[in-house]
N, C-alpha and C positions, 0 to 999 in steps of 0.2 A: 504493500500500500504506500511504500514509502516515494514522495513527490508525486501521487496522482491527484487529479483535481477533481472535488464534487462538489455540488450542487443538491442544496438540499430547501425543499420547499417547507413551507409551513415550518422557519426552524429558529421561531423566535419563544419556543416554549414547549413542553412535554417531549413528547416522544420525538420531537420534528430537533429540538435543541438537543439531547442526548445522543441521536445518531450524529449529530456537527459536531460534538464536541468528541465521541467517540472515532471519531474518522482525525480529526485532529491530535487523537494522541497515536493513532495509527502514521501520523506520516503524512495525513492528505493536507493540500493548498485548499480551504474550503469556503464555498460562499452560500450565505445563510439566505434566505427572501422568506417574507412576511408583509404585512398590511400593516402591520404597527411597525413604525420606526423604532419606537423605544426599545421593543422587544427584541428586534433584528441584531440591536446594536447593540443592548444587554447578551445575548449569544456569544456576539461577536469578540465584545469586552473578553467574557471566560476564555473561550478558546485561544486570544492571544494572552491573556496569563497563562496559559499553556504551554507558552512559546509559538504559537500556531499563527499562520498567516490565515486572517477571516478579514473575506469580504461581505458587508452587512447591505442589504440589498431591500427598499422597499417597493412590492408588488402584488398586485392582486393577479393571483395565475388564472383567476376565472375568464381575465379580457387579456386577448390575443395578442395587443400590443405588449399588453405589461411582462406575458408569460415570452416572447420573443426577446424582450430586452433583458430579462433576467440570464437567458441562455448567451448571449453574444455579452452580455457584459462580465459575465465570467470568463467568455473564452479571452477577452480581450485583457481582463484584468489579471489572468489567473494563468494565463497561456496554454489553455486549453480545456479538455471536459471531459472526464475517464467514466467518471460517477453519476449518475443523476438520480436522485431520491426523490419521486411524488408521494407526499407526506402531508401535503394542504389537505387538511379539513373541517369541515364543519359540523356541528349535530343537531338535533331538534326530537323533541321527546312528544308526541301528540298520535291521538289517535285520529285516524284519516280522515274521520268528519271535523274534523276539528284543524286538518292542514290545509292551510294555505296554498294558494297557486303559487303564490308568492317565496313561503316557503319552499316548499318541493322544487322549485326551478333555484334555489339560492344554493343548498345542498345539492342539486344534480351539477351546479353550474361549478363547484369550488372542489367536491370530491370528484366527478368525473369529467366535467370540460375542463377542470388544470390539468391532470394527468395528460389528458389528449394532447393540450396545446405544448404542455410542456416536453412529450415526448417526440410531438412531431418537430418541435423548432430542434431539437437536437438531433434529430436525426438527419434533419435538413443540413448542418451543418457539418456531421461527424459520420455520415454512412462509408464514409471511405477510409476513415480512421482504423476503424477492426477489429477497436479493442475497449469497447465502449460497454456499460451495462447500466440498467435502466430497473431500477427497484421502486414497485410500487407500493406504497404500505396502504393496505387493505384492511379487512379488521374479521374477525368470525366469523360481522353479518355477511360478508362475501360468501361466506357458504352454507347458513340457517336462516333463519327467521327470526326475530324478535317482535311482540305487540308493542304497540303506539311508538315504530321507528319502521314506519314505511319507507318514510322518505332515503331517510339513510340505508336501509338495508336494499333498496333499489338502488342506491347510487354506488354502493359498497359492489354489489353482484355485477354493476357496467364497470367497476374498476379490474374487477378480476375475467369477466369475457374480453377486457379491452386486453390486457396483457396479454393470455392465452393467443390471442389473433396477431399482438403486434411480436408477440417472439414470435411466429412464423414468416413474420414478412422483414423481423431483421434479421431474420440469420441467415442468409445469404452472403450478409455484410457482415457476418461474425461479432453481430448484435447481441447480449445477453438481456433479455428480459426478463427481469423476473416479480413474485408477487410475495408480500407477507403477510398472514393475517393473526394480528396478533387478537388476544383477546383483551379484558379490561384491567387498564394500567392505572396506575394513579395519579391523575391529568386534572389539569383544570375541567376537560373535556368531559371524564368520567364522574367528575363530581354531580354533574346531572342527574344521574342514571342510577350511584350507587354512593350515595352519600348517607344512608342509615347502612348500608351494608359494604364498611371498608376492606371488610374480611373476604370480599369476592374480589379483587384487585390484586 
């Protein structure tokens, strides 16, 4: 791992800052993108106590532009792009009568249009590179069900068909794709969902 460069979305906190900050004591040149500046640059703070080089990047991967210049401004700052980690996400706890258009398009749009955008701008710019992998962090619901998380557990299940489909279309270019699905961590994110019960965490 030692001098490779990643790119880690959503890595201004939980699970999205631990893999930056894990990769930074691995060796890697890394840049962190989030929506909140503070948090970006909080990341980025620890990782250079680390000794680590961190570029702190604010962006919303859900629009095209933002997720295009997070990818070129790493290769630009960072001289290149070995890692990519889609890690962006969002969650909403409601039962279906009770979701929003609104919702459901917020979470389709932050868990599964960042992944897209973010995997296609790099492959736009690295398919001939060879040596590129592309980790998407997924969660459980990619592969069950949960009640009153429609939304998420639909957006979760488009992050893991979308993987499955894009490792076959990059490995030709000796693209690695791959998917994680962790279950529940102890996140700002999971306080939602399991805040009388830390013991499932």
């Amino acid at each position: 791992m030692e001098g490779k460069v990643a790119l880690v979305t959503g890595g201004g906190r939980g699970i999205g800052r631990a893999i930056a900050l894990a990769l930074v004591r691995e060796g890697c040149r890394v840049a962190v993108c989030a929506r909140t500046t503070a948090e970006v640059e909080e990341t980025a703070r620890q990782g250079r106590a680390l000794g680590g080089r961190v570029l702190a990047l604010t962006a919303d991967v859900s629009v095209e532009a933002d997720a295009e210049r997070a990818v070129t401004e790493t290769i630009r700052e960072l001289g290149g792009l070995d890692i990519l980690v889609n890690n962006a996400g969002v969650f909403t706890l409601a039962p279906v009568v009770e979701t929003t258009v609104a919702e459901w398009d917020r979470l389709m749009a932050v868990n599964a249009r960042g992944t897209f955008l973010c995997s296609r701008a790099a492959l736009r710019h690295l398919r001939e590179q060879r040596s590129v992998t592309i980790i998407n962090i997924a969660s459980t619901a990619a592969k069950r069900a949960y009640a009153e998380q429609s939304a998420y557990v639909a957006a979760k299940h488009a992050v893991l068909g979308f993987t499955k489909a894009l490792a076959l279309e990059a490995q030709p270019y000796g693209i690695r794709v791959h998917a994680i699905c962790p279950g529940v961590v102890a996140t700002q994110m999971s306080a939602v969902t399991h805040a009388d019960r830390p013991d499932r965490m």
